[in-house]
C-alpha positions as CSV (number, residue, x, y, z in Angstrom):
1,X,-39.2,-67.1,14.7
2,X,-35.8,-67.1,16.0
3,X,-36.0,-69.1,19.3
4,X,-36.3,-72.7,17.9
5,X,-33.4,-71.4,14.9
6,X,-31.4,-70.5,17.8
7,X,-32.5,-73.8,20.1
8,X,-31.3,-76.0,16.6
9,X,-28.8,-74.5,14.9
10,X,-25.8,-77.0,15.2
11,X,-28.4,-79.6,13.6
12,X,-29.8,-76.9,10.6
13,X,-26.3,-75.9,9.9
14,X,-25.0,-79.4,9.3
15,X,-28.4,-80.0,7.7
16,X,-27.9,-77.2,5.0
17,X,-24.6,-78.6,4.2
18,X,-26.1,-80.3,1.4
19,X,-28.8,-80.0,-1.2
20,X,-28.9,-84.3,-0.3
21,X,-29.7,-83.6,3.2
22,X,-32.8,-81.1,2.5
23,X,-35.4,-83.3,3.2
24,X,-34.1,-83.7,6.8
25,X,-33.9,-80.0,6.9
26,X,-37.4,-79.7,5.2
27,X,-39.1,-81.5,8.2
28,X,-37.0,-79.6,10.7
29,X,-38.2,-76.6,9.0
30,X,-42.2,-77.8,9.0
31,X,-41.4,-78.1,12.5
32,X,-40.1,-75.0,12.8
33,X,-43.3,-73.4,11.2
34,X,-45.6,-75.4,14.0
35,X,-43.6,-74.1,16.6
36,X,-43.9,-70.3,15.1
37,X,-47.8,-70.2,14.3
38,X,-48.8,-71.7,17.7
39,X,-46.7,-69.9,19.6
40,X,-48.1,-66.7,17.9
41,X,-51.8,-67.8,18.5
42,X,-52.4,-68.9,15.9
43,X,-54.4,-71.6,14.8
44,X,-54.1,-73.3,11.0
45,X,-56.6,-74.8,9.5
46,X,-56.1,-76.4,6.1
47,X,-58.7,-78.0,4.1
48,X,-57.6,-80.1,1.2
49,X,-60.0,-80.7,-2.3
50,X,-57.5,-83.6,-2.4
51,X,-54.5,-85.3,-0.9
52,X,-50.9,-84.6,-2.0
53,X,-49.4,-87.5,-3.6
54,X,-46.0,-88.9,-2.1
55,X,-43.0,-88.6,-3.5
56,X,-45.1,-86.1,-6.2
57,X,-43.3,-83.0,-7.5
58,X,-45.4,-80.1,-7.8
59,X,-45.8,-76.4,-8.2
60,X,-47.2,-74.8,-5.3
61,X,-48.5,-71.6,-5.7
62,X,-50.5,-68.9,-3.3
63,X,-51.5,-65.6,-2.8
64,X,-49.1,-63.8,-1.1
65,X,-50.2,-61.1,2.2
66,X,-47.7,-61.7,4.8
67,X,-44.9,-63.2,6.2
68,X,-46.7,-65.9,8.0
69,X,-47.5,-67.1,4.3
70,X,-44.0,-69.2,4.7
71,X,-44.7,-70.8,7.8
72,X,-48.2,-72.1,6.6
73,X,-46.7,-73.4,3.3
74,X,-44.4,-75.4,5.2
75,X,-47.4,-77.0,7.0
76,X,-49.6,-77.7,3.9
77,X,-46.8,-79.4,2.2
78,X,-45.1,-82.9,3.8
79,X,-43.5,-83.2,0.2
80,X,-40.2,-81.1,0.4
81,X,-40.3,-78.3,-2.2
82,X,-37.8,-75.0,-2.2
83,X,-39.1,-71.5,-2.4
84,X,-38.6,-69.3,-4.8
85,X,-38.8,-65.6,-2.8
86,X,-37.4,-62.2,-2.7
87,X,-33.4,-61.5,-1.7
88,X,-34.6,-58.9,0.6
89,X,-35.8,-61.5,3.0
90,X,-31.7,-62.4,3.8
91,X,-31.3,-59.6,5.7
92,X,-33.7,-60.9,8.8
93,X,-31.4,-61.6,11.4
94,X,-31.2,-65.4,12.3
95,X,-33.8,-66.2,10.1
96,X,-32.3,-64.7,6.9
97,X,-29.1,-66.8,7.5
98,X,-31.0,-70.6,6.7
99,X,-33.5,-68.9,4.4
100,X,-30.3,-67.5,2.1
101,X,-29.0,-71.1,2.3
102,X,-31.8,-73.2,1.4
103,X,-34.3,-70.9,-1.0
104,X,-33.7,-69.4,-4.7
105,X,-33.3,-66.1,-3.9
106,X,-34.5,-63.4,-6.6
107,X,-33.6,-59.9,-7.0
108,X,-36.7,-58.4,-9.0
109,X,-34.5,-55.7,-9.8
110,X,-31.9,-57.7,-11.9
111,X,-33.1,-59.5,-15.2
112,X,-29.9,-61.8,-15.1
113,X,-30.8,-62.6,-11.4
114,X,-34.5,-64.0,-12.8
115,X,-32.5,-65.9,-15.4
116,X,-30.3,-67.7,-12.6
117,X,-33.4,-68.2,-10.5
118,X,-35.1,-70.2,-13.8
119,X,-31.7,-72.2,-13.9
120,X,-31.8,-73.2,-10.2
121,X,-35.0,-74.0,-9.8
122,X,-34.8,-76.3,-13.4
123,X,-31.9,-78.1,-11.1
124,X,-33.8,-78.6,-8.1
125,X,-36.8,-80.1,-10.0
126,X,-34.5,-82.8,-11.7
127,X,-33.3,-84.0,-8.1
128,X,-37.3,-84.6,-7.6
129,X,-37.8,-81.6,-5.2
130,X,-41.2,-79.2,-5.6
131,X,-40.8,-75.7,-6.1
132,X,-43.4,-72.8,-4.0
133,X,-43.5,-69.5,-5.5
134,X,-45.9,-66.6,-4.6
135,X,-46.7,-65.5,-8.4
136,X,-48.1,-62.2,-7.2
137,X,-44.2,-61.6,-7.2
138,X,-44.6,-59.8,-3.7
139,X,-47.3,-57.9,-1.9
140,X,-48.8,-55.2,-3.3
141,X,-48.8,-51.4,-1.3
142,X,-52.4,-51.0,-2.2
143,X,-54.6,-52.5,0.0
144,X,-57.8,-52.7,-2.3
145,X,-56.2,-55.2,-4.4
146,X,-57.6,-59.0,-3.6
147,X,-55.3,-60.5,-5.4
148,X,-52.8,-59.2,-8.1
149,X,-51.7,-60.2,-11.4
150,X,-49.5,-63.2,-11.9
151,X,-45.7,-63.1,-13.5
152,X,-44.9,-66.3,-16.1
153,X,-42.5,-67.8,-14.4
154,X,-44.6,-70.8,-11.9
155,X,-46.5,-71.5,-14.7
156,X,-43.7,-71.7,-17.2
157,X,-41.4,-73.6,-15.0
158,X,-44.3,-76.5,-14.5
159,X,-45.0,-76.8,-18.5
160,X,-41.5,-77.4,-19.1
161,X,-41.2,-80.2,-16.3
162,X,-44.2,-81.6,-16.6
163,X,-45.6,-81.4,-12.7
164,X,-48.7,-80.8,-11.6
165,X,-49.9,-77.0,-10.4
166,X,-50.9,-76.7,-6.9
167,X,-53.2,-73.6,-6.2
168,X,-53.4,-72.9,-2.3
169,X,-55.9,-70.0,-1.0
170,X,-54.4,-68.6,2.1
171,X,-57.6,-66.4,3.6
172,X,-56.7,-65.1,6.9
173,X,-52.8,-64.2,6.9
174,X,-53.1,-60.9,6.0
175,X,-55.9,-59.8,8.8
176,X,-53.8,-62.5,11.1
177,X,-50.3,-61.1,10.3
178,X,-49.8,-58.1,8.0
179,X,-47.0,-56.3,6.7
180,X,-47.5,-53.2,9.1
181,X,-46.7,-52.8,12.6
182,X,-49.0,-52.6,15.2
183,X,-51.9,-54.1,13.4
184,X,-53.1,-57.9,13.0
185,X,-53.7,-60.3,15.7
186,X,-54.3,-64.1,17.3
187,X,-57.1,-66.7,15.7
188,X,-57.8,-68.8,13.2
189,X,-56.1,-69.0,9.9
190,X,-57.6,-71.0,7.1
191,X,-56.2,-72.6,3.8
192,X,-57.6,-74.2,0.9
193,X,-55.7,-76.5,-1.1
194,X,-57.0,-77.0,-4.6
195,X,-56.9,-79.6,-7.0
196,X,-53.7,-80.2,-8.5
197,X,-53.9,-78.9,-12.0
198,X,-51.7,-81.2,-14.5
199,X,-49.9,-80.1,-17.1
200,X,-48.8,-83.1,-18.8
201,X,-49.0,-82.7,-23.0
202,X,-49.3,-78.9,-22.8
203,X,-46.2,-76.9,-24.2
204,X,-45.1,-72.9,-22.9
205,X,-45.8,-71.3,-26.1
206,X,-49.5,-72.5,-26.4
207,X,-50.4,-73.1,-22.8
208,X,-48.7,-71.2,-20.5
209,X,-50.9,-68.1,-20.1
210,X,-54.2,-69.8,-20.3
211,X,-53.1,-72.0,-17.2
212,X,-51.6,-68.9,-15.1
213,X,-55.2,-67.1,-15.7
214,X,-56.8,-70.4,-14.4
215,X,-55.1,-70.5,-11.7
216,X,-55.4,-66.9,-10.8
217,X,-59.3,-67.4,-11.1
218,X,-59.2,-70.3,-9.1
219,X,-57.8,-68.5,-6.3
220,X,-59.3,-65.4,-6.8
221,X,-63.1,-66.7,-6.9
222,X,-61.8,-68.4,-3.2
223,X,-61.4,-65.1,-2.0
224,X,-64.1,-63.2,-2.9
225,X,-66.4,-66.2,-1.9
226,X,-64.8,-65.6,1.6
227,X,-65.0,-62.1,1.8
């Protein structure tokens, strides 16, 4: 993960500079994530119900097992879009330097933090730029858990701009590239990229649980199909 940060740093720091100059960094950064999966054996495949449209804000949301979960997002998007992820990641050397300086960071522990997360991300959505969230909100200890339940705030956030939902299945990260040491390995990893769910006409109040338990399901029945 560091090696290529390291290799490009000059042209990510000028690059981060700016939230104008993001998409630059964006494809740096989808670069970045080739670079990273390869050179960890392993192999992405994405399959796609339908193609993303240019130049199309969206919400992209996924199950969340592992840290590889960043770099494949990175590769199933060419539309630049800012995560939304925990504070704790900041404190990975190298790594935690770009990712504090180009993500919404959130500290799960601070209800005034969620509130400035909501507010940034509003802001970044207005300059045309998609948003990724994992609405699992991290990854659960307990390992019998497919998938577990979603928090408001993807669903919430899309309803009140308007964009379309974009449910990704990630299958293999967690066998691939878990969060415990010593375990996980090289191969395949497979992603399935679900129709965009729109959200135009529907309001928070009315709407906005009915389409985060849709897209829970949708991604949940992917799973268990697969296991």
């Amino acid at each position: 993960m560091g090696i290529p940060i390291l290799i490009f740093f000059p042209l990510l720091l000028i690059l981060t500079i700016s939230e104008k100059t993001y998409p630059l960094f964006f494809k740096v950064a989808r670069l970045w994530a080739v670079f990273v999966l390869y050179g960890m054996g392993f192999w992405p495949s994405i399959k796609r119900a339908e193609p993303m449209k240019k130049d199309q804000s969206y919400m992209l949301v996924a199950n969340h097992t592992s840290m590889s979960d960043i770099m494949m997002m990175l590769l199933i998007s060419k539309n630049p879009f800012v995560f939304v992820g925990k504070k704790e990641l900041a404190k990975i050397p190298v790594f935690g330097f770009f990712y504090k300086r180009t993500c919404i960071l959130v500290d799960r522990n601070n209800p005034k933090s969620r509130t400035e997360v909501f507010n940034r991300a509003r802001k970044r959505m207005q300059d045309g730029v998609s948003i990724c969230i994992f609405p699992e909100g991290g990854v659960t200890d307990d390992l019998n858990i497919v998938l577990d339940t979603f928090k408001d705030g993807a669903f919430r956030l899309a309803i009140e701009h308007q964009i379309p939902v974009l449910p990704v299945t990630l299958f293999d990260n967690k066998k691939r590239f878990p969060f415990y040491f010593f375990k996980g390995g090289p191969g395949i990893m497979r992603a399935q990229v679900h129709t965009a769910l729109e959200t135009t006409g529907m309001n928070v109040n009315g709407d906005k649980v009915r389409l985060r338990e849709k897209v829970r399901t949708i991604i949940l029945h992917s799973l268990e199909k697969e296991s």
